[in-house]
BADOFI-421827 format. One record per atom (N, C-alpha, C, O): z negated, x, y; residue in three letters. Coordinates in steps of 0.05 Angstrom, whole numbers, padded with zeros to 5 digits, always signed. Layout:
# BADOFI-421827
ZXYALA;...
//
This chain:
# BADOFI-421827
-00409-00035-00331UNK;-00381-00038-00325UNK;-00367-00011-00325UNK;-00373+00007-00310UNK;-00348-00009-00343UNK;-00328+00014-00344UNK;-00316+00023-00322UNK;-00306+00007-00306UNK;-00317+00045-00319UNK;-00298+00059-00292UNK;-00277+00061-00297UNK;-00275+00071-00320UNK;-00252+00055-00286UNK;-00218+00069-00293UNK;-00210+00081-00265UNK;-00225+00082-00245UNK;-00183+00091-00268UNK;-00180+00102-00243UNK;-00159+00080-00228UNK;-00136+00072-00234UNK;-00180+00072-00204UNK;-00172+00054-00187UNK;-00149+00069-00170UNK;-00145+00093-00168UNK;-00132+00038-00154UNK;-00114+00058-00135UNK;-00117+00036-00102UNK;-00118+00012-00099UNK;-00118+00058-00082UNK;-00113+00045-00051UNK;-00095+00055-00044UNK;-00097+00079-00039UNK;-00066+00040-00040UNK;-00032+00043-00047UNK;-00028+00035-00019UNK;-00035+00013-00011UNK;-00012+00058+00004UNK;+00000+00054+00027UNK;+00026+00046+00019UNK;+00037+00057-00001UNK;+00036+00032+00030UNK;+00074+00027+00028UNK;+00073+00031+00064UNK;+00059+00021+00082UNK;+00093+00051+00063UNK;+00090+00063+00100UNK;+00125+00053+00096UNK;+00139+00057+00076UNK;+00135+00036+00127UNK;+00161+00045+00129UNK;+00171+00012+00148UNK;+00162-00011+00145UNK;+00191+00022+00164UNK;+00203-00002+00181UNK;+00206-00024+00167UNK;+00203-00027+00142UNK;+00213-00042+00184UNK;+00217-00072+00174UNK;+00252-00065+00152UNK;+00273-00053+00157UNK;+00243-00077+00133UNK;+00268-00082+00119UNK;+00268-00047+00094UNK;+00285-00040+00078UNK;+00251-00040+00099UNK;+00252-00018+00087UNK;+00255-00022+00059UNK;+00273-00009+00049UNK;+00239-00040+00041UNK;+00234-00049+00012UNK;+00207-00046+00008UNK;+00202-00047-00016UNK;+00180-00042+00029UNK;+00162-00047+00022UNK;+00148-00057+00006UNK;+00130-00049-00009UNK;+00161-00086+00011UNK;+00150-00108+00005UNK;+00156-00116-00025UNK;+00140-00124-00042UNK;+00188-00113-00028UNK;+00198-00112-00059UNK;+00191-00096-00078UNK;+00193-00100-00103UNK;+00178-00072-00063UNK;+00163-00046-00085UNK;+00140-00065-00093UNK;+00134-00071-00116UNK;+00128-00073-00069UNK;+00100-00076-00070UNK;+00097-00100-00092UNK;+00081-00102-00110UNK;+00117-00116-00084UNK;+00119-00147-00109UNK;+00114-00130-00138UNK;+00093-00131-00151UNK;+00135-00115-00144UNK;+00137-00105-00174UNK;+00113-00089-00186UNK;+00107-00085-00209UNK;+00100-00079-00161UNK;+00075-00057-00166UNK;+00061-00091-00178UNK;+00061-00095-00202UNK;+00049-00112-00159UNK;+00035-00127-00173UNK;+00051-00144-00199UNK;+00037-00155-00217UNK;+00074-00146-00198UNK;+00072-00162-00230UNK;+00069-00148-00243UNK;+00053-00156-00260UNK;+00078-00113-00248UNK;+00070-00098-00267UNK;+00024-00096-00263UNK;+00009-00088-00281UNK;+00018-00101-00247UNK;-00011-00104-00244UNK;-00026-00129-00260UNK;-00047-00133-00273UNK;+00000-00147-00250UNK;-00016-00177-00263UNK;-00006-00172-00294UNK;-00023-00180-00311UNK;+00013-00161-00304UNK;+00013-00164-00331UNK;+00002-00141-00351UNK;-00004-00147-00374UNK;+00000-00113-00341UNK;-00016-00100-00357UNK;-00047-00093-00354UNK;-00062-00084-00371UNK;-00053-00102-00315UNK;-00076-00094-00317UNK;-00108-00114-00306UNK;-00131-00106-00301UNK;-00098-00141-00305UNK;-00107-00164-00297UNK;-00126-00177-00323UNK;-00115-00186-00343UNK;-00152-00176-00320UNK;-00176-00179-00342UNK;-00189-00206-00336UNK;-00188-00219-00315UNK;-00201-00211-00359UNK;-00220-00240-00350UNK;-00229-00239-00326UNK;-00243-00219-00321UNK;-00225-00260-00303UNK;-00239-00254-00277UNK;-00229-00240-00270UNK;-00249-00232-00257UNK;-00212-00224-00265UNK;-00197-00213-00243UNK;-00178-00236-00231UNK;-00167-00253-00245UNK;-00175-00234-00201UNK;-00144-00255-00185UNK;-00137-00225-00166UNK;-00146-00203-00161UNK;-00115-00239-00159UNK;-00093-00219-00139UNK;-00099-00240-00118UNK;-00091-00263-00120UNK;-00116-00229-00093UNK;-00125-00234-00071UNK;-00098-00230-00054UNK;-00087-00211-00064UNK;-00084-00241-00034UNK;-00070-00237-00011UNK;-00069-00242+00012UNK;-00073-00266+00019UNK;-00064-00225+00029UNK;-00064-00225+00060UNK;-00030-00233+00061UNK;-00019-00212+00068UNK;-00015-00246+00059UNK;+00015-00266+00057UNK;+00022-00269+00078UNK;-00002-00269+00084UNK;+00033-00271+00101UNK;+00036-00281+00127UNK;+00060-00293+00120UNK;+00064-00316+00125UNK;+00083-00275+00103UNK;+00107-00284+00107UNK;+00112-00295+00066UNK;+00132-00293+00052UNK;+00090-00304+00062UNK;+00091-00316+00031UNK;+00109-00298+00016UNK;+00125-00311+00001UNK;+00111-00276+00015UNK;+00124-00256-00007UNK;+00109-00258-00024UNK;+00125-00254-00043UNK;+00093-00260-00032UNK;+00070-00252-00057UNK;+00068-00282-00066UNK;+00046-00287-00076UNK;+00084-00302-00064UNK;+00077-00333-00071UNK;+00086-00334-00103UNK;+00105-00323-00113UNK;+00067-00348-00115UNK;+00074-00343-00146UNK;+00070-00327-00160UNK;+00076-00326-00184UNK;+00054-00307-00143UNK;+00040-00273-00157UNK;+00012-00278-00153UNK;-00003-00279-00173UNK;+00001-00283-00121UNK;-00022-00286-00114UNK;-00034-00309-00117UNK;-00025-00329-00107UNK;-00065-00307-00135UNK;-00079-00325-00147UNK;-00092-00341-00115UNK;-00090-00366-00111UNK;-00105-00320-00091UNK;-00119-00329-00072UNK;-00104-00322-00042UNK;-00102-00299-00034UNK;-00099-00333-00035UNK;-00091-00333-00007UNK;-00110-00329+00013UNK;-00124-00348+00021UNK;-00113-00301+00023UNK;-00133-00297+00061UNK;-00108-00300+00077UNK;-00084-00293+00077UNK;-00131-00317+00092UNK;-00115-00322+00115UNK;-00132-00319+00136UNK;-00156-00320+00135UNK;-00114-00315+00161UNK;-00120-00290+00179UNK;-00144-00307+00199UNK;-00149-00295+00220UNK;-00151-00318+00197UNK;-00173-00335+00202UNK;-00197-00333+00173UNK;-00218-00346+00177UNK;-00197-00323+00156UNK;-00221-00317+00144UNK;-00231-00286+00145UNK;-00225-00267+00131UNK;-00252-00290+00174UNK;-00260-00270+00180UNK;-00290-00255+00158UNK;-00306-00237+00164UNK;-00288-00273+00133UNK;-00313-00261+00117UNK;-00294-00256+00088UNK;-00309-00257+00069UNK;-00272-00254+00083UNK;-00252-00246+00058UNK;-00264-00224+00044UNK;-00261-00224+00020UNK;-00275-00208+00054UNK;-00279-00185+00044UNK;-00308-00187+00027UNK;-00315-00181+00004UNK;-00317-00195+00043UNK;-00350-00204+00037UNK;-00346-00223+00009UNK;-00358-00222-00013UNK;-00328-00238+00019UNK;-00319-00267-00011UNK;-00320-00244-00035UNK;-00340-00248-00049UNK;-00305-00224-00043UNK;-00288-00221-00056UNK;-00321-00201-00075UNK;-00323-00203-00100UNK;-00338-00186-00061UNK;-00353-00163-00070UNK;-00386-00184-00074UNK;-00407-00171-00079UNK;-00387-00212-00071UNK;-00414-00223-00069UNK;-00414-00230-00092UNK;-00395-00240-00103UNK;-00440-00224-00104UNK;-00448-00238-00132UNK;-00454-00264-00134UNK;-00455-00276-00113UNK;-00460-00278-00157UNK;-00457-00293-00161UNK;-00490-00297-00165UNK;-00504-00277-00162UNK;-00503-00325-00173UNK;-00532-00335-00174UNK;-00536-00317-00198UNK;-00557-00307-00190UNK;-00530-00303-00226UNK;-00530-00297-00248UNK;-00531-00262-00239UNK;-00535-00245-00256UNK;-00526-00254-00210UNK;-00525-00233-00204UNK;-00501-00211-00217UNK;-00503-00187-00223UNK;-00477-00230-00220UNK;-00458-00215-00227UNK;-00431-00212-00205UNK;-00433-00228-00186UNK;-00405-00196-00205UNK;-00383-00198-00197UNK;-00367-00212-00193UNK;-00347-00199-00188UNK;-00362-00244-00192UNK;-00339-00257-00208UNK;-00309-00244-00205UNK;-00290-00249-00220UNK;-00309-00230-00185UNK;-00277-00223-00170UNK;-00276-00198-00183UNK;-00258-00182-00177UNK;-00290-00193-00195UNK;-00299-00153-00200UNK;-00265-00152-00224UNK;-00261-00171-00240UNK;-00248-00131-00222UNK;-00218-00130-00227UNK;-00204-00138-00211UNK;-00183-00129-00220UNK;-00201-00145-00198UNK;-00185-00156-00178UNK;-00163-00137-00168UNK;-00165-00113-00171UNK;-00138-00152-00153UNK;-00126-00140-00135UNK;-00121-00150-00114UNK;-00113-00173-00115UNK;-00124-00134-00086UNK;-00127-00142-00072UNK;-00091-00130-00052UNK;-00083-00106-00054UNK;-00079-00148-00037UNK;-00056-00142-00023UNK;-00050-00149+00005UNK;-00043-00171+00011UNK;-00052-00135+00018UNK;-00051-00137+00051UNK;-00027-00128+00054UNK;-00019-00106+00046UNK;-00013-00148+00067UNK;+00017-00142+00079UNK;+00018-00146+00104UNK;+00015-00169+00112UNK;+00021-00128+00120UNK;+00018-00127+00154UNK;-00007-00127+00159UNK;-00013-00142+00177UNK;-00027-00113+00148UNK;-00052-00116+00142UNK;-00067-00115+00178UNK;-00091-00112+00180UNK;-00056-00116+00191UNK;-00055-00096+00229UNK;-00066-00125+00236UNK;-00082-00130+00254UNK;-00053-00145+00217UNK;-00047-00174+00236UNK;-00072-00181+00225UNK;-00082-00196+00242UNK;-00087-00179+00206UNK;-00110-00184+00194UNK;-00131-00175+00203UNK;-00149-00192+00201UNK;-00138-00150+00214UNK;-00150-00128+00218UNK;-00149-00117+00248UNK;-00143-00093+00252UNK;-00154-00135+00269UNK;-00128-00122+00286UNK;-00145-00104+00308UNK;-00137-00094+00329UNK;-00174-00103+00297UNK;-00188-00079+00311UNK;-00186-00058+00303UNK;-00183-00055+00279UNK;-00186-00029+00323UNK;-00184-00005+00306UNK;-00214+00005+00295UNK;-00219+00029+00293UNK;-00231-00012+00290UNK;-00254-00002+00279UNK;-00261-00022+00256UNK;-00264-00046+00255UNK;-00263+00000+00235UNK;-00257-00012+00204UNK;-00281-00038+00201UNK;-00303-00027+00198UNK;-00282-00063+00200UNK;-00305-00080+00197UNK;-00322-00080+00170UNK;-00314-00078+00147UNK;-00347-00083+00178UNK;-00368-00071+00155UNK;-00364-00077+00133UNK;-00369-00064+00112UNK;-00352-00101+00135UNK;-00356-00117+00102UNK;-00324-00107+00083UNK;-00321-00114+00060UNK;-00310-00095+00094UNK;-00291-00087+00086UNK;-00304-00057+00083UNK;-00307-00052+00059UNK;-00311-00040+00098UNK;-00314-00017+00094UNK;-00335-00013+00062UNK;-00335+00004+00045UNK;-00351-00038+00065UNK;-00359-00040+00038UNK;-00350-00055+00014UNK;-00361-00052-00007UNK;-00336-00066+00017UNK;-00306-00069-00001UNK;-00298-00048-00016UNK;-00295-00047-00040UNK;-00295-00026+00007UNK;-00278+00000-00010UNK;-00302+00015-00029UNK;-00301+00020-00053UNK;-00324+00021-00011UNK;-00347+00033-00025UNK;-00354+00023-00055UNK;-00361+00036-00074UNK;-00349-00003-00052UNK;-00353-00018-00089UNK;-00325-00015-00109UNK;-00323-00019-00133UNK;-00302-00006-00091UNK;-00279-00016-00111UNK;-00280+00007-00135UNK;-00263-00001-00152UNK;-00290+00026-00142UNK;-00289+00042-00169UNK;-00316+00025-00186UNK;-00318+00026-00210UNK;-00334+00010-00167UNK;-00357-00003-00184UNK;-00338-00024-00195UNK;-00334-00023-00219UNK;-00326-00040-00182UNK;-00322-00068-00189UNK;-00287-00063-00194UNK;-00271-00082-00192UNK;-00282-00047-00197UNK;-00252-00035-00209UNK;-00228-00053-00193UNK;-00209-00065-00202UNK;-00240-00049-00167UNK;-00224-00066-00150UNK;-00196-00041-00147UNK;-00201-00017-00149UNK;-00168-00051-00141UNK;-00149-00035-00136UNK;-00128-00057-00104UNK;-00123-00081-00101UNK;-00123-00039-00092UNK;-00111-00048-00061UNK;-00084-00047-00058UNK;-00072-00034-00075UNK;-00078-00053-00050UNK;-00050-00053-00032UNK;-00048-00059-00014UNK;-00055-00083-00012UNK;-00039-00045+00013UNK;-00034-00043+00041UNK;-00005-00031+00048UNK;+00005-00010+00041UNK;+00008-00058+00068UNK;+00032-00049+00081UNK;+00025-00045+00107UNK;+00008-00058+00120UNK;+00042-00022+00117UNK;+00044-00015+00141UNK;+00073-00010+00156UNK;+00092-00008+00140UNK;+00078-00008+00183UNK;+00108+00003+00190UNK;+00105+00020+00205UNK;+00126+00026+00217UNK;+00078+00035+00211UNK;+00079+00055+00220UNK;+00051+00059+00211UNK;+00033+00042+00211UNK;+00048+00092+00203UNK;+00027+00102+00196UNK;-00001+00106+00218UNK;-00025+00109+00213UNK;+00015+00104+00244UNK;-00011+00102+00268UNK;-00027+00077+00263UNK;-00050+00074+00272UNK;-00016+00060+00249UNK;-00026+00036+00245UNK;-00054+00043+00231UNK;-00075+00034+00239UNK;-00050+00061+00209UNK;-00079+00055+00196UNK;-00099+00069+00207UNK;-00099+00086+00225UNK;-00120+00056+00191UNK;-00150+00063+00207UNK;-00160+00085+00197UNK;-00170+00081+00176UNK;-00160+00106+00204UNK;-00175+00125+00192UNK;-00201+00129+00170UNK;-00208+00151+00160UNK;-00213+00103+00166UNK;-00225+00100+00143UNK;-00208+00091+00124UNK;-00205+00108+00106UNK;-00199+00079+00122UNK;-00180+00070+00101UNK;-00163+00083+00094UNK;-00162+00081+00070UNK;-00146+00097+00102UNK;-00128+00133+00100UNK;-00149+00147+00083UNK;-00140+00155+00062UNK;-00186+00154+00086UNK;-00202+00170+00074UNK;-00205+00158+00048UNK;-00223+00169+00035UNK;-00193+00139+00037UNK;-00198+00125+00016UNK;-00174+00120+00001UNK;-00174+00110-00022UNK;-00158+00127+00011UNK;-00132+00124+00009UNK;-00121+00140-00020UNK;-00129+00163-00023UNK;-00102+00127-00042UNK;-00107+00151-00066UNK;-00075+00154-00069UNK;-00067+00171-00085UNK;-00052+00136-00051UNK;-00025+00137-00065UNK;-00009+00130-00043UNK;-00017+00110-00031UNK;+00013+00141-00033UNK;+00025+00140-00011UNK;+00057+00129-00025UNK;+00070+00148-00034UNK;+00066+00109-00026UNK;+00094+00109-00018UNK;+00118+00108+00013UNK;+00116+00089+00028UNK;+00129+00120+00015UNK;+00137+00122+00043UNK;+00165+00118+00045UNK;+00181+00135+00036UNK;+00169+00103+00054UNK;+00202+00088+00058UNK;+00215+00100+00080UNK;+00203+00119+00089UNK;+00242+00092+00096UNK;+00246+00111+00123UNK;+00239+00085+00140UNK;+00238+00060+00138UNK;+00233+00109+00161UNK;+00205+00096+00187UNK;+00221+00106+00210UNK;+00243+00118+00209UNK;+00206+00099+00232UNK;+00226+00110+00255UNK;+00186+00120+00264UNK;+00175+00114+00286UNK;+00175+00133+00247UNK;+00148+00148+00260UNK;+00155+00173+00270UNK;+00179+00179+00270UNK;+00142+00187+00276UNK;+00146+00222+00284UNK;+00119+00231+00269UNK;+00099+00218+00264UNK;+00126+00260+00262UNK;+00110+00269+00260UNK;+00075+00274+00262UNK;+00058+00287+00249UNK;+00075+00260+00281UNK;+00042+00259+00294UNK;+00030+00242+00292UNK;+00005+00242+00292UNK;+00053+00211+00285UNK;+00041+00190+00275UNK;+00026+00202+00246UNK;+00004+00193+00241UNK;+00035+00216+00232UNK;+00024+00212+00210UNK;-00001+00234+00212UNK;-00022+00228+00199UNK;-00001+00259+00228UNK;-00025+00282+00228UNK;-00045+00263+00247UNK;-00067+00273+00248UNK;-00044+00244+00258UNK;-00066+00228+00272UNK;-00081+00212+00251UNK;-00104+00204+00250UNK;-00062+00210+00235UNK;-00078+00183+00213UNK;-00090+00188+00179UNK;-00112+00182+00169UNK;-00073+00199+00169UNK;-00066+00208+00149UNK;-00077+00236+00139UNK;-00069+00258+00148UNK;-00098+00230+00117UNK;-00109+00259+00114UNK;-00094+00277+00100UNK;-00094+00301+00101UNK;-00076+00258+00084UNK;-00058+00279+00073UNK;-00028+00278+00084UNK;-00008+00277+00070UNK;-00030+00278+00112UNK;-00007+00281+00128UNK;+00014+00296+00129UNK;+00035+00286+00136UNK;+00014+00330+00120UNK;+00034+00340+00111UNK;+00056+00334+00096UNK;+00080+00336+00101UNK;+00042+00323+00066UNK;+00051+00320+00045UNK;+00070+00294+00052UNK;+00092+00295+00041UNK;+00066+00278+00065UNK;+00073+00245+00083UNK;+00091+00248+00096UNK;+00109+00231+00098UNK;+00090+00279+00114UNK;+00099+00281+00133UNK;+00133+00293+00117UNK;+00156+00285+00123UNK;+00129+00304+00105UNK;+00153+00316+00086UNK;+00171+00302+00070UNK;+00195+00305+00066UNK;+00147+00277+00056UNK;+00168+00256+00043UNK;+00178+00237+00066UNK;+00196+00222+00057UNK;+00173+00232+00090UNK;+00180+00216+00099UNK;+00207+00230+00109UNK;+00226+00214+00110UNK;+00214+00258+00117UNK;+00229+00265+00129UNK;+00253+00272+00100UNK;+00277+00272+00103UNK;+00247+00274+00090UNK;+00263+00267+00060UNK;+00276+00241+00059UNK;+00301+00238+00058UNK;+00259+00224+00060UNK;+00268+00193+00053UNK;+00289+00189+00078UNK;+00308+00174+00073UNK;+00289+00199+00103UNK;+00296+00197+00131UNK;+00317+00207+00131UNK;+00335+00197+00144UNK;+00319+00228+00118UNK;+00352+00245+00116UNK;+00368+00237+00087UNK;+00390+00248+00082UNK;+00357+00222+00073UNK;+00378+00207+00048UNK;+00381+00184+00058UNK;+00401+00171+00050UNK;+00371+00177+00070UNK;+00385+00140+00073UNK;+00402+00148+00101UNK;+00423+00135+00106UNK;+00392+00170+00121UNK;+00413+00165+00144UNK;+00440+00166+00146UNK;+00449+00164+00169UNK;+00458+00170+00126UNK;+00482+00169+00123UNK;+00496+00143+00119UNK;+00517+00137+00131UNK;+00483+00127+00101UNK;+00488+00094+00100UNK;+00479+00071+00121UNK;+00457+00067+00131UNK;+00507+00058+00125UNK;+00508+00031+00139UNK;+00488+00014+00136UNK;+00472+00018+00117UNK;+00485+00002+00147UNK;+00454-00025+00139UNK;+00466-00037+00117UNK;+00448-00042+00102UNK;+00493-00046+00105UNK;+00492-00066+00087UNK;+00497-00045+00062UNK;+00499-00053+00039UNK;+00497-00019+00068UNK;+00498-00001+00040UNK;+00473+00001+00029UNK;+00466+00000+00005UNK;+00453+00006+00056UNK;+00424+00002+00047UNK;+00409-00017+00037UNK;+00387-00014+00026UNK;+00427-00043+00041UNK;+00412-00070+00037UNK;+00435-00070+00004UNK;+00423-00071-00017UNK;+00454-00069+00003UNK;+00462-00061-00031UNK;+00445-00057-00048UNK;+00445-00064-00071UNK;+00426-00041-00033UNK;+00416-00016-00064UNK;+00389-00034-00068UNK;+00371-00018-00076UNK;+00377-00067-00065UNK;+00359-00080-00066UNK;+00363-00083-00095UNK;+00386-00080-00103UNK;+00342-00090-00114UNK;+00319-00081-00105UNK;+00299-00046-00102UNK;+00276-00038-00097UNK;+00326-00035-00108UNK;+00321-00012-00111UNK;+00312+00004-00089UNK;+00328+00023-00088UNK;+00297+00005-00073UNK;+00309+00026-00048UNK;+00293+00047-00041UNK;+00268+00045-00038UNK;+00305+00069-00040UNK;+00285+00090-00038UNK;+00272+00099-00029UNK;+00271+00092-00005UNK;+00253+00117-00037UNK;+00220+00122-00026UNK;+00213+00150-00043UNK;+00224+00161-00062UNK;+00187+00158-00024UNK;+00173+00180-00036UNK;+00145+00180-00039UNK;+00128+00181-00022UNK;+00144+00181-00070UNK;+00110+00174-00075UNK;+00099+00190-00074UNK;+00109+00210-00085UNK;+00074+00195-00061UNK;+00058+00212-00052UNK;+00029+00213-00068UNK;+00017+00191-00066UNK;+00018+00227-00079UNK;-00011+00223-00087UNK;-00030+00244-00080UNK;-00026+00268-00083UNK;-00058+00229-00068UNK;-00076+00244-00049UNK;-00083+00272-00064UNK;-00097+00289-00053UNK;-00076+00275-00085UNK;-00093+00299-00100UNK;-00067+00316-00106UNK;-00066+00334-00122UNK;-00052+00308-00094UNK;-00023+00334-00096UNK;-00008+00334-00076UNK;-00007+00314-00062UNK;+00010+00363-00071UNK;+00028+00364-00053UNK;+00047+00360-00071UNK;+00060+00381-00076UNK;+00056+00340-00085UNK;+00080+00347-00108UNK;+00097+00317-00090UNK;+00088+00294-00089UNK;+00122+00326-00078UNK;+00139+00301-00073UNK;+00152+00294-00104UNK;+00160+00310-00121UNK;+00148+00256-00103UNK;+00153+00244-00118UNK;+00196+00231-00118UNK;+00204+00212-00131UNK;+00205+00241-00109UNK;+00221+00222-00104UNK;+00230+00194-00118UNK;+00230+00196-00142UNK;+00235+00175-00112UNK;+00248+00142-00128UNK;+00271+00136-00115UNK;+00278+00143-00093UNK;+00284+00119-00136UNK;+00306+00111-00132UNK;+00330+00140-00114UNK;+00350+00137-00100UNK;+00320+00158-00120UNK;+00337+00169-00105UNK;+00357+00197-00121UNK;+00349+00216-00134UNK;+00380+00190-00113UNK;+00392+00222-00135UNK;+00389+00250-00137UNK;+00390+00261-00115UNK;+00385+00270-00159UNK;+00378+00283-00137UNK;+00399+00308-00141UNK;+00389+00330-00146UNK;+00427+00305-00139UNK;+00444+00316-00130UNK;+00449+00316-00096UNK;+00458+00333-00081UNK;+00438+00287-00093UNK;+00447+00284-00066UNK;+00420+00295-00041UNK;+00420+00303-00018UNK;+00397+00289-00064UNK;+00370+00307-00050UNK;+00378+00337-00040UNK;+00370+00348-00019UNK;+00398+00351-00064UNK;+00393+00375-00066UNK;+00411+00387-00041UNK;+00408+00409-00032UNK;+00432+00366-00031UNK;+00449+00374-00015UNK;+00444+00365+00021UNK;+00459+00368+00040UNK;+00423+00356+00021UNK;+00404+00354+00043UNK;+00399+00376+00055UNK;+00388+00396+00044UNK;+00409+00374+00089UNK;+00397+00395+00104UNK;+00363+00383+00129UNK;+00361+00370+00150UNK;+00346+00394+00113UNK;+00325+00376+00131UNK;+00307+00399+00145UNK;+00297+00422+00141UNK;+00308+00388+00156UNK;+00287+00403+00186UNK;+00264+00401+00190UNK;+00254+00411+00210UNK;
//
């Protein structure tokens, strides 16, 4: 089985931020350029956003999902191996702070079985510190976290810590319904574990440049 480079994708940021609308477009662009024989788009759904995207529905009562998704088959093969997998409010799924085995080995196979993730959060204390160590792509919306939320959790917390306070000082000028205008667009800063390079989206950057941030 070929290696590519897999991704474990945070969307960090309050309710109403555009998480969720990023996160939709991340998987149709997933289901249509990178979805192979036997691959499905697995989901953790609570609030059915992913309905009509996601092939399998977890639900928060299937406490062996993880296990489903990495077991071979009698032929000793993958069937799920491509997959994507999407946890939205993933806290409500997960709701111990100690990462459970069969998930922790989930992540360990996803470059074998070219599994790729997606995880929402609304605050970065939320995640588990194994899953942050595995972690390869940060988008970060504005949050009402502090600083420490993210150096508690987040290995690459600086870099997090900077776009978030970015994203935090461009949107604080606009009303809620200016912010809710700019759907589906709304801005964020992508982060990737192997750089300090802020990404900015959706955002101008005349108006970046005229930012006083602290």
């Amino acid at each position: 089985m070929a290696f590519r480079n897999n991704f474990v994708w945070a969307f960090i940021g309050k309710s109403g931020a555009g998480k969720t609308v990023t996160a939709k477009q991340v998987a149709k662009d997933w289901k249509r350029t990178r979805k192979r024989k036997g691959g499905k788009i697995f989901a953790f759904d609570p609030h059915d956003a992913f309905y009509g995207i996601a092939d399998v529905k977890i639900d928060a009562k299937d406490e062996d999902w993880a296990s489903i998704i990495i077991q071979k088959d009698k032929r000793g093969h993958y069937p799920f191996a491509n997959s994507l997998i999407i946890l939205d409010d993933y806290r409500t799924l997960l709701k111990s702070d100690k990462m459970p085995p069969d998930f922790l080995d989930l992540l360990a196979l996803r470059r074998r079985l070219n599994l790729d993730i997606i995880y929402m959060v609304h605050n970065p204390k939320l995640i588990l510190e194994r899953l942050s160590y595995f972690s390869t792509h940060f988008s970060v919306f504005r949050t009402e976290s502090h600083a420490n939320d993210f150096a508690d959790k987040i290995q690459k917390f600086l870099t997090c810590q900077q776009a978030s306070s970015l994203v935090n000082a461009y949107v604080r000028p606009m009303e809620e319904k200016e912010y809710n205008s700019l759907y589906p667009n709304f801005p964020y800063v992508f982060v990737k574990s192997d750089s300090d390079q802020l990404f900015p989206m959706n955002m101008e950057e005349e108006q970046i440049n005229q930012l006083q941030l602290t």
